[in-house]
C-alpha positions in Angstrom: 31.6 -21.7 -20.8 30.5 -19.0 -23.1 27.3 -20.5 -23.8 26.8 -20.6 -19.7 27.5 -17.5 -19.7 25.4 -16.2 -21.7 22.4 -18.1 -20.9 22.9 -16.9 -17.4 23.4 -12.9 -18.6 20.0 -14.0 -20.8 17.9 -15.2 -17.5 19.3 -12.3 -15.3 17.4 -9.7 -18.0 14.7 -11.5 -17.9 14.5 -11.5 -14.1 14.9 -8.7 -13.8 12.3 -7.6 -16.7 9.9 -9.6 -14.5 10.6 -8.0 -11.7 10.3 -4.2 -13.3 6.8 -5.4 -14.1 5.6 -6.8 -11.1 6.3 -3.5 -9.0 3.6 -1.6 -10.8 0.5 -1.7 -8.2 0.0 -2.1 -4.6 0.0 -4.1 -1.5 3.1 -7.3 -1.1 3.5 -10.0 -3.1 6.1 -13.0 -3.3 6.4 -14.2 -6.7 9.0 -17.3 -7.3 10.1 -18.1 -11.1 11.9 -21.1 -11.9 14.2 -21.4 -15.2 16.1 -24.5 -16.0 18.7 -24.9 -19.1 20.4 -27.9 -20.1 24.4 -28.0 -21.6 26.2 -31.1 -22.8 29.8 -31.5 -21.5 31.6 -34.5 -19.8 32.4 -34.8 -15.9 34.5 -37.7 -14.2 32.6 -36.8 -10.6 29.5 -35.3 -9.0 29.5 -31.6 -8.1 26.9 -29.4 -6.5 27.7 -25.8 -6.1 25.2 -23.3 -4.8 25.8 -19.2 -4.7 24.0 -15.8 -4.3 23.8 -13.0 -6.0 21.6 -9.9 -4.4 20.0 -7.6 -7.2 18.3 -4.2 -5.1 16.4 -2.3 -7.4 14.0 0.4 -7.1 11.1 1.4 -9.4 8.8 4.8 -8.9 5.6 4.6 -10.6 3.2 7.3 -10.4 -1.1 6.4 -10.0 -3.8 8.8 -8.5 -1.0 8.9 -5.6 2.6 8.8 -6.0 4.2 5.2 -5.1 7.8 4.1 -4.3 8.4 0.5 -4.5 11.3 -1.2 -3.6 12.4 -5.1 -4.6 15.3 -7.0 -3.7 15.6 -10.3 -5.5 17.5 -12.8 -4.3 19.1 -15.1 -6.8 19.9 -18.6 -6.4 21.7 -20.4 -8.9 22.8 -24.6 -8.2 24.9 -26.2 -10.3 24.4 -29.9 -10.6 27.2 -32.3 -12.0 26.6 -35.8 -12.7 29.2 -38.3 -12.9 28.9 -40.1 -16.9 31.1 -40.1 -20.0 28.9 -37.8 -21.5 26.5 -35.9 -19.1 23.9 -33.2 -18.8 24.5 -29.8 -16.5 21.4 -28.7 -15.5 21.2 -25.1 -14.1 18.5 -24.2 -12.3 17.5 -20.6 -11.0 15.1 -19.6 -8.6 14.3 -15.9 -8.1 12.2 -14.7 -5.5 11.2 -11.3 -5.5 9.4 -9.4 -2.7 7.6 -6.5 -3.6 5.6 -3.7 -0.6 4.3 -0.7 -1.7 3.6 1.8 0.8 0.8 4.5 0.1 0.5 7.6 2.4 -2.4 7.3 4.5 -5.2 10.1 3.3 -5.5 13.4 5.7 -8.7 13.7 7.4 -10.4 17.2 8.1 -12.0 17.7 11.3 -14.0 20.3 12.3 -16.4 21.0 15.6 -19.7 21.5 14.9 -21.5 22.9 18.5 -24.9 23.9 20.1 -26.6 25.0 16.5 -23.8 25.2 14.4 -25.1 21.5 14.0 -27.9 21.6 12.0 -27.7 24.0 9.5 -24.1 21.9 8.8 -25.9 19.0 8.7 -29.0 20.6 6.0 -26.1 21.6 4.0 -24.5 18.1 3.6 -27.8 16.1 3.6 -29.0 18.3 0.5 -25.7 17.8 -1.1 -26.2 14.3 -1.1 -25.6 12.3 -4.1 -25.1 8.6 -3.2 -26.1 7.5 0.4 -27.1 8.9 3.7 -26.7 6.6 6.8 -28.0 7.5 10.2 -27.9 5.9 13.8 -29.8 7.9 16.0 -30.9 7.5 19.6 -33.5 9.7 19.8 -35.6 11.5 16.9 -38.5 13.6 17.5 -41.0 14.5 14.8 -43.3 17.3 15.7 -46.6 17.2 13.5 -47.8 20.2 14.9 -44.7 22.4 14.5 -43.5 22.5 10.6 -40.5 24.8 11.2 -39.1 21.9 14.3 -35.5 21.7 13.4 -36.0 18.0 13.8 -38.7 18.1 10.7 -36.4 20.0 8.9 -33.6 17.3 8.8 -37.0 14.7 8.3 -38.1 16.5 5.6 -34.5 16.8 3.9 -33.7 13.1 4.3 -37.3 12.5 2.6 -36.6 15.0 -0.6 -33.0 13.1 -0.4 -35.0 9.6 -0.6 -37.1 11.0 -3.3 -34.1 11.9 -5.7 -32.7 8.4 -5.5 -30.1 8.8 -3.1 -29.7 5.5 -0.8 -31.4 6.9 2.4 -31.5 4.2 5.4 -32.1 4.6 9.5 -31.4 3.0 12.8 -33.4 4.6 15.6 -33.7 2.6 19.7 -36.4 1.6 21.1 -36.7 5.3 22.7 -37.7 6.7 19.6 -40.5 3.5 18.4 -41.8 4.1 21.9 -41.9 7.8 22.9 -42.3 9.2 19.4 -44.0 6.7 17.4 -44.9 9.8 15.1 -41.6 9.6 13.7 -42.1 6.1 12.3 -44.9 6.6 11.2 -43.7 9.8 9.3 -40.7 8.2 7.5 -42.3 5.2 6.3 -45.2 6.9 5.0 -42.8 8.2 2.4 -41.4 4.9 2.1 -38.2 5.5 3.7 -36.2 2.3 5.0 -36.0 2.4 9.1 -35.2 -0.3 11.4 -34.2 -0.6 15.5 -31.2 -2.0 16.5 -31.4 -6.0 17.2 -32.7 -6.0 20.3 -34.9 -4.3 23.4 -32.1 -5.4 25.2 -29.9 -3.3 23.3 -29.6 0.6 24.0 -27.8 2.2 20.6 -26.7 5.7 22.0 -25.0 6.7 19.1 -25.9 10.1 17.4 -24.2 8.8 13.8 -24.9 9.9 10.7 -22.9 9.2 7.6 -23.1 11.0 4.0 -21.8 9.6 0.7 -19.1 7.3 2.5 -17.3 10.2 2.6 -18.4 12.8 5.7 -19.4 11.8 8.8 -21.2 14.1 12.1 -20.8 12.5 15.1 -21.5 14.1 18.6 -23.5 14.2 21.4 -26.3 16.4 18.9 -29.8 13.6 19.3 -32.4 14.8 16.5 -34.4 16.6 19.4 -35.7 20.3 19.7 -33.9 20.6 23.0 -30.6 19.3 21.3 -30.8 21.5 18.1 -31.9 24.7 19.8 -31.4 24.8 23.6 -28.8 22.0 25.2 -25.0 22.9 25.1 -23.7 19.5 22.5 -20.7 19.1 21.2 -20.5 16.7 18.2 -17.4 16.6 14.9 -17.7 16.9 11.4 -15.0 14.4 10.1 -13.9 14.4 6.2 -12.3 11.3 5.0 -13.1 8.6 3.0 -10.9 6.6 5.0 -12.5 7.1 8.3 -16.0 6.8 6.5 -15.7 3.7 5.9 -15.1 2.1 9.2 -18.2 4.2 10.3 -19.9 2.7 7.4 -19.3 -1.0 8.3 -20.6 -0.2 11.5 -23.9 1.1 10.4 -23.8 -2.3 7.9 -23.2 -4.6 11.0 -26.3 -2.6 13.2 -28.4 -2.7 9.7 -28.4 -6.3 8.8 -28.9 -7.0 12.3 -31.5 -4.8 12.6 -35.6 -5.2 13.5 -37.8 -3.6 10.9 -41.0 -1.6 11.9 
């Protein structure tokens, strides 16, 4: 009986070592562990007994964010006596331990950007740049005979962008390739990567651009003089890595599908 009981005290540490380990991280996991030890003792009939013991713990651990996780494990232990003149008891225990981690979701910063507050927010963020620019654009308008356009200023910042290695890559409709062929041609003569969406069929009316999978403008704002000096637009600039990133797969699923020019 003492040597039971000691062997059970034994497994219940390691359990529970087990478990103290396993609630470092994130996201839910079942884990099931299986120990078996073997006695020698003598019976005259066959018993099964089965019983519970509940074990709540709770474990902090502290990463780039602060993390609570907390495990119940559930402890099973059967008993199994076979009738013999000498027999084995074989204990077996199976410990399941579920484990969810819950991370607070990141804050986003949102701020309107209006009329021409748009693009000298935008010039500010596009020469920032440091990993990736993203753009899906309805319109753009590229004015050869107009250097100081606002349109060829956010051209020409998304070329000197390009030209410092930052991953520079546009989706324009079929209303840009066909009214304003110019800006084609202007963007690929600097070797700039620029596709239309999948199809003539298609109409992509989003005014989307997307900077270091991090800050996104979105809006009503095309990349037309009438847009970025005249119209009354109203478009957001969004902060969040979070929110970035399902922008991003958008622009992925539009790019891979995309027609190259």
């Amino acid at each position: 009986m003492v040597l039971r009981q000691i062997t059970i005290a034994v497994l219940l540490l390691a359990v529970l070592a087990v478990g103290f380990i396993l609630g470092y991280g994130s996201g839910s996991v079942i884990t099931t562990i299986t120990a078996t030890v073997t006695t020698t003792a003598t019976y005259a009939t066959t018993v099964v007994e089965t019983r519970y013991i509940t074990v709540p713990t709770t474990v902090t651990s502290t990463r780039s964010v602060s993390t609570t996780v907390t495990k119940t494990m559930f402890l099973r232990e059967t008993t199994t006596k076979t009738l013999a003149e000498t027999a084995a008891e074989v204990i077996t225990y199976t410990t399941t331990i579920t484990r969810t981690t819950t991370i607070p979701q990141e804050e986003a910063y949102v701020s309107p950007v209006l009329d021409r507050d748009y693009l000298q927010a935008l010039l500010d963020y596009i020469n920032r740049a440091s990993a990736s620019i993203h753009v899906v654009m309805y319109v753009a308008k590229y004015d050869p005979d107009e250097p100081t356009d606002p349109v060829n200023r956010i051209l020409n910042a998304l070329v000197r962008a390009h030209q410092r290695g930052v991953d520079v890559k546009i989706v324009v409709d079929d209303e840009t390739y066909r009214s304003y062929p110019q800006t084609i041609e202007f963007l690929k003569s600097y070797g700039m990567p620029i596709k239309l969406d999948e199809s003539y069929s298609k109409r992509t009316h989003a005014k989307l651009v997307i900077i270091d999978s991090r800050v996104v403008f979105i809006g009503s704002h095309n990349w037309t003089e009438s847009a970025l000096s005249y119209n009354h637009e109203a478009s957001a600039l969004i902060e969040s890595q979070e929110i970035a990133e399902i922008f991003e797969m958008y622009f992925q699923s539009i790019w891979s599908n995309g027609r190259a020019v």
